[in-house]
SEDREN-190460 format. One record per residue (C-alpha): residue number from 1; residue in one letter; z, x, y. Coordinates in pm, 1 decimal. Example, Ala and Ser with C-alpha at 12.3 -4.5 7.8 and 13.67 -1.06 7.14 Angstrom:
2
(rec 1; 'a'; (780.0; 1230.0; -450.0))
(rec 2; 's'; (714.0; 1367.0; -106.0))
END
This chain:
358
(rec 1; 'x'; (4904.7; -12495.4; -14536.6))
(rec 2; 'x'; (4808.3; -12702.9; -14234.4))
(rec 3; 'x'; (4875.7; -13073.9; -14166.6))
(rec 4; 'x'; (4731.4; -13238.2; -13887.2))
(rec 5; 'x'; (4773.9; -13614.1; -13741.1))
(rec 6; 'x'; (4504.5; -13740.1; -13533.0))
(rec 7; 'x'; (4560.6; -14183.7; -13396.7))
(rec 8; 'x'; (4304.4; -14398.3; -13431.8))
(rec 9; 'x'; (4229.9; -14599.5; -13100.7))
(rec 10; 'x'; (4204.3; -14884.1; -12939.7))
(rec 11; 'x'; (3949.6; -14979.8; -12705.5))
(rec 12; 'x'; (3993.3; -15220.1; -12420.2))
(rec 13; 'x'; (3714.2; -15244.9; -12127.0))
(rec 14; 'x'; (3405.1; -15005.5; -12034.6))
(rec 15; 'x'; (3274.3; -14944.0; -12382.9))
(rec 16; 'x'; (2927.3; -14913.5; -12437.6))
(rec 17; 'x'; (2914.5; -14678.0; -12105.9))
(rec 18; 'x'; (3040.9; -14398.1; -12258.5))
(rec 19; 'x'; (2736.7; -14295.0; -12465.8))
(rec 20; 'x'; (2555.1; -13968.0; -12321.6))
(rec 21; 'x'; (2215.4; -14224.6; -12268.7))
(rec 22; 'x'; (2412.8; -14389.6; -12032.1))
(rec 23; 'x'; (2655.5; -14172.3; -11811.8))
(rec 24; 'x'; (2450.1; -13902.5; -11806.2))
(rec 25; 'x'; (2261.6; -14152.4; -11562.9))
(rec 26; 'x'; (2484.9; -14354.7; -11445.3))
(rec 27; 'x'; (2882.4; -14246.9; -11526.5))
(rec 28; 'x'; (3117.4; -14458.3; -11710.5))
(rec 29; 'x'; (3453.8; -14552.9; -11754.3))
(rec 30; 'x'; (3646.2; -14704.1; -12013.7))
(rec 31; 'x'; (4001.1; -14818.8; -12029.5))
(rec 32; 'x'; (4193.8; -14780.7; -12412.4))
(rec 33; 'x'; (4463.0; -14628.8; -12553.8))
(rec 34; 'x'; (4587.6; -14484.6; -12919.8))
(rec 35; 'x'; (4784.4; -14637.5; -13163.1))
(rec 36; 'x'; (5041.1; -14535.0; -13413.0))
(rec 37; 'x'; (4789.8; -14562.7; -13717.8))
(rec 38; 'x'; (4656.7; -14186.4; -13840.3))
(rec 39; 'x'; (4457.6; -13961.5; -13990.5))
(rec 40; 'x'; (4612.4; -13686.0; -14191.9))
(rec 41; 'x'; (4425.2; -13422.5; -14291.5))
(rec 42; 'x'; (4585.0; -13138.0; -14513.1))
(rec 43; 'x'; (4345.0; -12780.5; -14539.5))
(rec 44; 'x'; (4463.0; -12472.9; -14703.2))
(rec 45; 'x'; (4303.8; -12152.4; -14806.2))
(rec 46; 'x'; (4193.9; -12198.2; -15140.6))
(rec 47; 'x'; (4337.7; -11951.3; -15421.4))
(rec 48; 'x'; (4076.5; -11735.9; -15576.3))
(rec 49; 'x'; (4153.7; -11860.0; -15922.1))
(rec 50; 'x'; (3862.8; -12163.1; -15945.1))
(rec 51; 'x'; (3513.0; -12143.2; -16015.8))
(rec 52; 'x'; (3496.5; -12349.7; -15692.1))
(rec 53; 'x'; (3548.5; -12219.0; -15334.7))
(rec 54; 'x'; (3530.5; -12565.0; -15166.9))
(rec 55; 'x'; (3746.7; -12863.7; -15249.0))
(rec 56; 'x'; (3714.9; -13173.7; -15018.6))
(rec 57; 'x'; (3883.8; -13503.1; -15123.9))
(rec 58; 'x'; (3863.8; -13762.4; -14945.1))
(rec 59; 'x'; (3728.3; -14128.4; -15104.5))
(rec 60; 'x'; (3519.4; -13917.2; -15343.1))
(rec 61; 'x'; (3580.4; -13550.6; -15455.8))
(rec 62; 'x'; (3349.7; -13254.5; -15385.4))
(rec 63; 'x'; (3403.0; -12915.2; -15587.7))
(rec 64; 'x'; (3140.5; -12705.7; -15448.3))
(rec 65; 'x'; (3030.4; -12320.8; -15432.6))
(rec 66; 'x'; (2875.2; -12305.4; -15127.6))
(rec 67; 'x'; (2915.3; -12481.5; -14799.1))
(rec 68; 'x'; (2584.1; -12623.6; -14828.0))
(rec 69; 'x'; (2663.6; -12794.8; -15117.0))
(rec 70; 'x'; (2947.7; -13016.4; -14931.5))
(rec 71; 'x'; (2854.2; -13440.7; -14892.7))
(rec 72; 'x'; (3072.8; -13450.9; -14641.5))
(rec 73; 'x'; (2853.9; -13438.8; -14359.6))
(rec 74; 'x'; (3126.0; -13388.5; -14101.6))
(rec 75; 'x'; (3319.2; -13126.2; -14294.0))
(rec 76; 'x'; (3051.5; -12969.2; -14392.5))
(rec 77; 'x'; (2885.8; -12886.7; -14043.6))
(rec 78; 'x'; (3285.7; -12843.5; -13923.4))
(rec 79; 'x'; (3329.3; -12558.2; -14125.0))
(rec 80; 'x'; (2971.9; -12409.0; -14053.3))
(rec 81; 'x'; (3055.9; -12445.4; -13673.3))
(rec 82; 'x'; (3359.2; -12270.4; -13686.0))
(rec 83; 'x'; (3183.7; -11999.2; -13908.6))
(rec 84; 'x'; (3484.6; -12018.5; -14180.1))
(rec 85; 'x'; (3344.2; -11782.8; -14477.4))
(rec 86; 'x'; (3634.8; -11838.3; -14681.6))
(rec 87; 'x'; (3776.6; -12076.1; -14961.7))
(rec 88; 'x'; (3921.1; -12363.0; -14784.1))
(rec 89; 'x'; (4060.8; -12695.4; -14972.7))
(rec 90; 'x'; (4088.3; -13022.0; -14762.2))
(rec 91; 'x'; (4238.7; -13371.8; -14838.3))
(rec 92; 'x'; (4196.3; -13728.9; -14651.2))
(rec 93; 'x'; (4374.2; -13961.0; -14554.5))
(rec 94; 'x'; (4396.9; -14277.4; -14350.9))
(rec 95; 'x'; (4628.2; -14540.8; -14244.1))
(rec 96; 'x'; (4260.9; -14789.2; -14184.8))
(rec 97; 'x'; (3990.6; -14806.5; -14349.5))
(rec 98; 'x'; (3670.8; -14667.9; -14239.4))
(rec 99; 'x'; (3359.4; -14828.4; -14068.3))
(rec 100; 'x'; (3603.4; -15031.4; -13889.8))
(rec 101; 'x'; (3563.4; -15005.9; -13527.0))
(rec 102; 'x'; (3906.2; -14772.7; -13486.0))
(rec 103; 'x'; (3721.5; -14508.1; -13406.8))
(rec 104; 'x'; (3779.2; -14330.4; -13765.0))
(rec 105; 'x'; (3523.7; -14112.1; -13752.8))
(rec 106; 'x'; (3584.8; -13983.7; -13454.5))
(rec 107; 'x'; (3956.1; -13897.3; -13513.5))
(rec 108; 'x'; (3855.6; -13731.0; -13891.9))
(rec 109; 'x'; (3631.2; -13513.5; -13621.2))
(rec 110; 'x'; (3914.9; -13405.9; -13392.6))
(rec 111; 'x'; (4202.1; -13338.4; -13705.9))
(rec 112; 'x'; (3932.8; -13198.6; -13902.6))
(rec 113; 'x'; (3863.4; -12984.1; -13596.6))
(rec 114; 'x'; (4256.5; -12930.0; -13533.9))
(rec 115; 'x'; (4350.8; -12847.9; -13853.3))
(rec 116; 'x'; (4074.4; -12575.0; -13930.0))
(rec 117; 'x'; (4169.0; -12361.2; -13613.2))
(rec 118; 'x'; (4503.4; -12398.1; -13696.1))
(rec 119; 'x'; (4404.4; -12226.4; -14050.2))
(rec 120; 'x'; (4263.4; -11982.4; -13887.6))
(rec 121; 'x'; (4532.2; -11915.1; -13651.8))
(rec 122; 'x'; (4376.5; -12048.8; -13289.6))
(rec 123; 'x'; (4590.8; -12327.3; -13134.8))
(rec 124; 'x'; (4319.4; -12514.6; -12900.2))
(rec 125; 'x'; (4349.6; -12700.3; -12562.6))
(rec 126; 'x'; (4297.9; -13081.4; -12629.0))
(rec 127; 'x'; (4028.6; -13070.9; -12388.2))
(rec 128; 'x'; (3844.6; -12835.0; -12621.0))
(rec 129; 'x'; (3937.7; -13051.5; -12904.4))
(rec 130; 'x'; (3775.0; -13339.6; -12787.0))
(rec 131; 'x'; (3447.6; -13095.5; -12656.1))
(rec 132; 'x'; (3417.0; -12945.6; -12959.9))
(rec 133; 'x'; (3421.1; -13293.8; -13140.8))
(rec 134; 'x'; (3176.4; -13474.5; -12908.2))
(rec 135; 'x'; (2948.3; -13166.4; -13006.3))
(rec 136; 'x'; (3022.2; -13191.9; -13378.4))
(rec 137; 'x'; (2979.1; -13562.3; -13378.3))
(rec 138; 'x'; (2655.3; -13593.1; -13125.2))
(rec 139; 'x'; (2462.9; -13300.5; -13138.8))
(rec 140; 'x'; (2467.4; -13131.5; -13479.6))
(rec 141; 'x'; (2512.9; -13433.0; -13705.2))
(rec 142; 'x'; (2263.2; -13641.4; -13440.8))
(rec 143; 'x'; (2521.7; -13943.8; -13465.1))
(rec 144; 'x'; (2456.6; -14274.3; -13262.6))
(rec 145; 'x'; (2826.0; -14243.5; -13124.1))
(rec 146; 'x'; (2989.3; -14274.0; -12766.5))
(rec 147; 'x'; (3246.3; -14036.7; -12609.3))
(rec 148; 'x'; (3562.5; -14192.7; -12592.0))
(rec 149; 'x'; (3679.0; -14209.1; -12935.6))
(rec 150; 'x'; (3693.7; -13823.5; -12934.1))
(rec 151; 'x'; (3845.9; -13809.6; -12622.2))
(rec 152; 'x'; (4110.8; -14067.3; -12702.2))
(rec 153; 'x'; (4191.7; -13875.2; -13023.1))
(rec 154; 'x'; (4228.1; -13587.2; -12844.6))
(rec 155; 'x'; (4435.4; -13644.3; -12571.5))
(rec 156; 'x'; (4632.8; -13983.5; -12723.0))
(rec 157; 'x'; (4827.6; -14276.2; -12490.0))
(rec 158; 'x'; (4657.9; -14536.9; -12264.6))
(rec 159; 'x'; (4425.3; -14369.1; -12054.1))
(rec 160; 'x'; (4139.2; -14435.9; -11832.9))
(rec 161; 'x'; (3897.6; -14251.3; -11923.0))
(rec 162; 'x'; (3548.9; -14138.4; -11662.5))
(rec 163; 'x'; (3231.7; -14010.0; -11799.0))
(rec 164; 'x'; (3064.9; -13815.8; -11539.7))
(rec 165; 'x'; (2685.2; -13750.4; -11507.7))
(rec 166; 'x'; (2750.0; -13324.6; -11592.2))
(rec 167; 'x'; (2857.9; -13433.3; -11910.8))
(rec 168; 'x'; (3204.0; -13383.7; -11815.0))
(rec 169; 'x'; (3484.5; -13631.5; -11863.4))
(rec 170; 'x'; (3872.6; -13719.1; -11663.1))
(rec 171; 'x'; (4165.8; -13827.2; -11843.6))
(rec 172; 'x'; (4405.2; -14064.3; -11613.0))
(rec 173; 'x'; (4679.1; -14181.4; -11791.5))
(rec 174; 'x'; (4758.7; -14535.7; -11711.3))
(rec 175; 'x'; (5169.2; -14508.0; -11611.5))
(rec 176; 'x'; (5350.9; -14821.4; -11657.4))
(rec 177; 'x'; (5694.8; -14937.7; -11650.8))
(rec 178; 'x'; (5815.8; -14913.3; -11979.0))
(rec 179; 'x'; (5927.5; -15317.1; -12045.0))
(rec 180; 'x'; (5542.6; -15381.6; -11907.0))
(rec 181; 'x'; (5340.8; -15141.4; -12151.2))
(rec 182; 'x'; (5571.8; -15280.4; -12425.9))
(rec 183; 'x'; (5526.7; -15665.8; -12329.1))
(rec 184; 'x'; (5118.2; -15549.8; -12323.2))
(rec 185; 'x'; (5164.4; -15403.0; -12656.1))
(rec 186; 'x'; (5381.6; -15730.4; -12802.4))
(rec 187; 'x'; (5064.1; -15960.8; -12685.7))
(rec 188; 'x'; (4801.4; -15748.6; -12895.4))
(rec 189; 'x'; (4719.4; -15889.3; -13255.4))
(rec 190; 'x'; (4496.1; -15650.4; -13452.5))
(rec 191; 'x'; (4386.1; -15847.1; -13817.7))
(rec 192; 'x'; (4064.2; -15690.2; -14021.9))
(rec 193; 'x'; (3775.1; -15882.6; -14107.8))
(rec 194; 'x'; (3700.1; -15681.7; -14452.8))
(rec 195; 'x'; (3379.8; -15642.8; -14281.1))
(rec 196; 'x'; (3281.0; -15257.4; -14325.6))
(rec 197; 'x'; (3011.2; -15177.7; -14138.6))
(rec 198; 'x'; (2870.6; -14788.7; -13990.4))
(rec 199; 'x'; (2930.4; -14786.3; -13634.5))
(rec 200; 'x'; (2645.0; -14578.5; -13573.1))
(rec 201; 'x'; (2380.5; -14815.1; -13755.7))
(rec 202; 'x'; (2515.4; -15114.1; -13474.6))
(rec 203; 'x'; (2535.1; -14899.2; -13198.3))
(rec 204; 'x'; (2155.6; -14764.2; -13283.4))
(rec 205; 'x'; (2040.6; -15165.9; -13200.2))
(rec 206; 'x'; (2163.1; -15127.2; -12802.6))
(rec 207; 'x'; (2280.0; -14731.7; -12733.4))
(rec 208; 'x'; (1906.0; -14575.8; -12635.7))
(rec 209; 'x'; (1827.3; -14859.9; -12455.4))
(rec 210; 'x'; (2133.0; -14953.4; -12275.9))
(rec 211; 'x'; (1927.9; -14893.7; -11923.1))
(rec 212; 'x'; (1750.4; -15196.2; -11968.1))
(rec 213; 'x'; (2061.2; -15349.6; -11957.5))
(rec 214; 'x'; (2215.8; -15241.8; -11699.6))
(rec 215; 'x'; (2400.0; -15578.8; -11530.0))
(rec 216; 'x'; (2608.9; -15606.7; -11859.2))
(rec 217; 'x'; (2682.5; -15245.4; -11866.5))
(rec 218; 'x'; (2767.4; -15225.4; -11535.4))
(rec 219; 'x'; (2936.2; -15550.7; -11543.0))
(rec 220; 'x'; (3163.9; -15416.0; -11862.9))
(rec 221; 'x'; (3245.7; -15126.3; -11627.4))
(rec 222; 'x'; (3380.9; -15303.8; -11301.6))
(rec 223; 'x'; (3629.1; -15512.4; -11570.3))
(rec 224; 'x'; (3815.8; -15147.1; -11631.2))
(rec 225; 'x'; (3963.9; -15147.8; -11296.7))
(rec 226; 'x'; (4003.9; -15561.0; -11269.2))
(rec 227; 'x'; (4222.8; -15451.1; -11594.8))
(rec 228; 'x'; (4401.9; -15176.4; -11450.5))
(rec 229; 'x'; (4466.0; -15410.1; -11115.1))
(rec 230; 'x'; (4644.7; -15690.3; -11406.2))
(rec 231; 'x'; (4795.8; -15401.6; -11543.9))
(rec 232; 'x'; (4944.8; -15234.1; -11195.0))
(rec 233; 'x'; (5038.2; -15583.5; -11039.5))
(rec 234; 'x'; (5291.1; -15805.8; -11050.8))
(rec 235; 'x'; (5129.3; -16068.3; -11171.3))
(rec 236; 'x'; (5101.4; -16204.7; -11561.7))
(rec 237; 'x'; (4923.2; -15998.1; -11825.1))
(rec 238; 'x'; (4764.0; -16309.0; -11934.3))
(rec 239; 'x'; (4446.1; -16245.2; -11706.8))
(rec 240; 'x'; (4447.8; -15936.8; -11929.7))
(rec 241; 'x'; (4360.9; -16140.4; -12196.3))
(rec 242; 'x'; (4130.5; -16342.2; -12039.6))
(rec 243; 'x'; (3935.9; -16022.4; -11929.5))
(rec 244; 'x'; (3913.2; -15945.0; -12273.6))
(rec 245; 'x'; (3752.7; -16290.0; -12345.9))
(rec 246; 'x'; (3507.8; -16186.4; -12080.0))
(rec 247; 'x'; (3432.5; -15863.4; -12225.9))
(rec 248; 'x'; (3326.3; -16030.4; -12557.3))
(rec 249; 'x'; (3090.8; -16201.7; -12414.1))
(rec 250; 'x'; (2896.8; -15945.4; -12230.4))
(rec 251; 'x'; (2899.4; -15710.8; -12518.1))
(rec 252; 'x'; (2828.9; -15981.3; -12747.4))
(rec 253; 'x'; (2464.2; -16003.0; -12545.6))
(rec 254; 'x'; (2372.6; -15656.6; -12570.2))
(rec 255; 'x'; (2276.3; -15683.6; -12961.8))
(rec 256; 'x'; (2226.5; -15950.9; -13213.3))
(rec 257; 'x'; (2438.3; -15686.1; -13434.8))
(rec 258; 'x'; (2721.5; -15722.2; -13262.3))
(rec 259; 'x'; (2846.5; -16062.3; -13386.3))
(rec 260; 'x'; (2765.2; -16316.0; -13625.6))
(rec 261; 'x'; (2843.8; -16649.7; -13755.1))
(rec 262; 'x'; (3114.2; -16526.6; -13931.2))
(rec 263; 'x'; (3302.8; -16311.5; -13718.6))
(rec 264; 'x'; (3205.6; -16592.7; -13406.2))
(rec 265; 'x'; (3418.3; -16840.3; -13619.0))
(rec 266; 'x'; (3714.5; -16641.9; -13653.6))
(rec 267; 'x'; (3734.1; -16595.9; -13312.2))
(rec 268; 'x'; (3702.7; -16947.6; -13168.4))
(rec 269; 'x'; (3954.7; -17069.5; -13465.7))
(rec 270; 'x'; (4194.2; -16754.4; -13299.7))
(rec 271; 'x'; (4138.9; -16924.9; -12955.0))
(rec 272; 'x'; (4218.8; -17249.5; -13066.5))
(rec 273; 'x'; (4564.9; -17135.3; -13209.8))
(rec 274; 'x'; (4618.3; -16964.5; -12900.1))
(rec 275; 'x'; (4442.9; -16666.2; -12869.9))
(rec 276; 'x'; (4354.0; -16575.1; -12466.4))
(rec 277; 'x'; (4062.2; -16337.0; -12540.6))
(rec 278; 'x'; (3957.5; -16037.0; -12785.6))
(rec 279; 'x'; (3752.2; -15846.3; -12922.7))
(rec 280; 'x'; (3597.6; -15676.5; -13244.8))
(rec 281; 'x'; (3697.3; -15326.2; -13219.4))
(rec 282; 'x'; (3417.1; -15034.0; -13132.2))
(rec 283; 'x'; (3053.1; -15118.4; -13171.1))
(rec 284; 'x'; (3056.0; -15444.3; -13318.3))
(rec 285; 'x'; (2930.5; -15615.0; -13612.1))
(rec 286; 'x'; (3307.9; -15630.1; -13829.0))
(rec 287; 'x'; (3590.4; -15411.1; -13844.9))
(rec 288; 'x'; (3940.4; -15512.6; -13640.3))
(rec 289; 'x'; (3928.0; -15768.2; -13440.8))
(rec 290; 'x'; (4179.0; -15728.1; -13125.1))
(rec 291; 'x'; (4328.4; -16041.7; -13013.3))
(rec 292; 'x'; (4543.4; -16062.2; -12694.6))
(rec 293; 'x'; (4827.3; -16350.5; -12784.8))
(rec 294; 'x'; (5131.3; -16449.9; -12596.3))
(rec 295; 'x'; (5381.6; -16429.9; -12808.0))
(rec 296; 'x'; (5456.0; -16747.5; -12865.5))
(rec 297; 'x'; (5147.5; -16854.9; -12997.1))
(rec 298; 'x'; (5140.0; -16576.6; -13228.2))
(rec 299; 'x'; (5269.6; -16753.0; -13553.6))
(rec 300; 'x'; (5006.5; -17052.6; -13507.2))
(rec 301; 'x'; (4737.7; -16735.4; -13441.5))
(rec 302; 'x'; (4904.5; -16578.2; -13786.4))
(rec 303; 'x'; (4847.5; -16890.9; -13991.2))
(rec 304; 'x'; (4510.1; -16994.4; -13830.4))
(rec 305; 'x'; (4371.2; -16635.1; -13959.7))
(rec 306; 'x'; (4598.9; -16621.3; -14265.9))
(rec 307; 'x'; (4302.2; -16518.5; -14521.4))
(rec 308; 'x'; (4221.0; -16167.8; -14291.1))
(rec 309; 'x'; (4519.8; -15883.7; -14249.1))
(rec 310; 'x'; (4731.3; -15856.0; -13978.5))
(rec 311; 'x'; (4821.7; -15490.7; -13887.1))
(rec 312; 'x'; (5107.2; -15458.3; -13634.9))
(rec 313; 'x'; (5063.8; -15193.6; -13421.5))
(rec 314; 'x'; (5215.0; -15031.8; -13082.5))
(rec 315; 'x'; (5099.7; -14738.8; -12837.5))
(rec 316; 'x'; (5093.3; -14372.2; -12945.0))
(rec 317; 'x'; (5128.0; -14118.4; -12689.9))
(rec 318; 'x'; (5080.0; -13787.7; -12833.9))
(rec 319; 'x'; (4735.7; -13764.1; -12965.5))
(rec 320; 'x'; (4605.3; -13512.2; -13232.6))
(rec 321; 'x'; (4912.2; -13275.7; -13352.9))
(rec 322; 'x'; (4965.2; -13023.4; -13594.4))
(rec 323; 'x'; (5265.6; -13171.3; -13792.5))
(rec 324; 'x'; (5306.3; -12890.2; -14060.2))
(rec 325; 'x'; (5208.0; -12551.5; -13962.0))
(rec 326; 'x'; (5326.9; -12263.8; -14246.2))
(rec 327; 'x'; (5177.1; -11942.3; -14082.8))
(rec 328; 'x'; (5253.5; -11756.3; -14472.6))
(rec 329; 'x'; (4982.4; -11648.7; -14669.0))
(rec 330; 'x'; (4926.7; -11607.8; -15008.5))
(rec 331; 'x'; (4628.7; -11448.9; -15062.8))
(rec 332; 'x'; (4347.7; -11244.9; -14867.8))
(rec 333; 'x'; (3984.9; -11328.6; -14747.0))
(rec 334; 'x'; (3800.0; -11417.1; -15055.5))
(rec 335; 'x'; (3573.4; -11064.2; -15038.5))
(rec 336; 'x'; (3874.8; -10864.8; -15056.0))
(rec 337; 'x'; (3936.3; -10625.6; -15339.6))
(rec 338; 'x'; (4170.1; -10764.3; -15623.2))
(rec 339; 'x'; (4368.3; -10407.3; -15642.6))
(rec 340; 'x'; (4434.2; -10476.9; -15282.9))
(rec 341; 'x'; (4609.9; -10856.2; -15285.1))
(rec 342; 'x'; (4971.5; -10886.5; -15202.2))
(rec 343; 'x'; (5189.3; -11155.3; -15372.5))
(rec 344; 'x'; (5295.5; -11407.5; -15124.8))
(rec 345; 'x'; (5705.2; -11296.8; -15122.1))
(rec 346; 'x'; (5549.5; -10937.1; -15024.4))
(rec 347; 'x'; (5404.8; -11059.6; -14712.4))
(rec 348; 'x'; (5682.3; -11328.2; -14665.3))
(rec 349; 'x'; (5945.0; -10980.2; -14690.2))
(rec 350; 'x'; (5711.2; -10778.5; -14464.4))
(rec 351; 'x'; (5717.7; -11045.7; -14204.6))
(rec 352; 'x'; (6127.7; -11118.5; -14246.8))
(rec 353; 'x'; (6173.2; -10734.3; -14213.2))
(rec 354; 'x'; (5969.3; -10703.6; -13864.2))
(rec 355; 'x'; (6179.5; -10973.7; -13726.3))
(rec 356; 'x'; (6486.6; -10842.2; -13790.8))
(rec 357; 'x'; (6427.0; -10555.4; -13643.1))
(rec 358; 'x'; (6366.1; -10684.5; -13322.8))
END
């Protein structure tokens, strides 16, 4: 039995330049970090006692035969990719929902990703985590996503994060004295619209033709190291906020999917209770809405917005982890003669006996 934890993320500055049709012209960079909301994802080598040699639950249930015959898109093509022939059962869950800008998809990617070559023994670099999820992700399911959520996943914390024209990627942590990164982290509000949308279907509107576009691109760039200069100096992390506020409105120009009516109301009714900036969270169009706040206008924020959820959150800095590893086996590959399975204590006693001797 495996059990992995994969953080969702936060994204701050740069996004929108970290899809391939734009930093495999130009670079990007983005500035986020991960937060302590998960994904768990539980996988297990299925017992050869069910008519079934797939099991996937997640919000629906698939009992299947054959691979093939997996919905899941992602878990389907995860266990193709990693060639896994055998009977494998795998369950879902999520602190957020999904289709809500977190970057959910991206982290289901990375602890589906974890968790499978933990089943199968392998114990991968988070750089190949995040590789190997970008691939999954972009190039055999042919999804309209960006880079960073994968990355982020991957590696967890605040980082900066570069996109480089190769196709290859550096992860620079952002260091911070510890009362600053926790006063940053005290001014964030996240509250959810209960506005599901697919990230992909937004980002489709501006992603393939982002070079058209290139002052607000390159514009949403340049703000990740004005943020990083708020975040390194002395000064107030207000201008933070107020970076954010610029932020919005570049991205909000790239696509009339981005915003709306709605979600343009309950940010100006968050800036008049005293909200410095924000942001909805990945590609737009509902999902979390990130608010920077000082903290004490964060009741009057609370009861301006009182109808949407708040979710309090703080910085994660550990990334996708294997939480529950049990390395016992009950039963052999499915193809294996009956006359020649071993009961689970007879492997478990094999396994005691070695290390004793030693």
């Amino acid at each position: 039995m495996i059990i992995s934890r994969t953080p969702y993320r936060v994204s701050f500055f740069g996004g929108g330049s970290d899809y391939p049709s734009w930093y495999r012209a130009h670079g990007g960079k983005v500035l986020a970090t991960t937060i302590d909301k998960y994904c768990y994802l539980t996988c297990r080598y299925l017992p050869p006692f069910f008519e079934h040699r797939f099991r996937v639950v997640y919000s629906k249930c698939d009992t299947c035969r054959s691979i093939d015959e997996i919905s899941h898109p992602a878990v389907r093509e995860g266990l193709r990719y990693l060639q896994i022939d055998r009977g494998v059962e795998i369950h879902h869950d999520g602190d957020l929902p999904a289709r809500s800008g977190a970057g959910t998809s991206s982290a289901f990617a990375v602890g589906l990703l974890h968790a499978l070559h933990a089943l199968e023994g392998r114990m991968v670099h988070k750089l190949q985590l995040a590789q190997e999820a970008i691939h999954l992700e972009q190039d055999i399911l042919c999804e309209t996503v960006g880079s960073q959520d994968q990355v982020l996943s991957a590696y967890g914390g605040l980082n900066q994060v570069t996109f480089h024209p190769t196709g290859e990627f550096t992860v620079r942590p952002v260091v911070l004295p510890p009362a600053r990164r926790q006063a940053l982290s005290d001014s964030l509000m996240l509250f959810y619209t209960g506005i599901r949308r697919t990230a992909s279907d937004v980002a489709d509107t501006y992603a393939h033709t982002l070079a058209t576009r290139q002052r607000q691109v390159q514009s949403m760039v340049a703000l990740v190291d004005e943020a990083l200069e708020v975040l390194c100096g002395p000064g107030s992390l207000d201008d933070f906020g107020r970076l954010l506020h610029e932020a919005w409105a570049l991205k909000s120009s790239l696509s009339a999917r981005v915003t709306n009516g709605e979600l343009e109301s309950i940010y100006e009714r968050a800036r008049s209770a005293g909200a410095l900036g924000g942001k909805l969270l990945g590609a737009g169009g509902g999902g979390f809405f990130l608010l920077y706040v000082p903290t004490d206008q964060q009741a009057a924020v609370r009861q301006e917005l009182s109808e949407l959820v708040h979710v309090p959150f703080d910085f994660e800095p550990n990334g996708s982890q294997i939480i529950f590893f049990d390395r016992e086996r009950e039963y052999p590959a499915d193809d294996a003669d009956a006359t020649t399975r071993r009961s689970f204590r007879e492997l478990k006693a094999q396994d005691d006996t070695a290390e004793t001797r030693q």
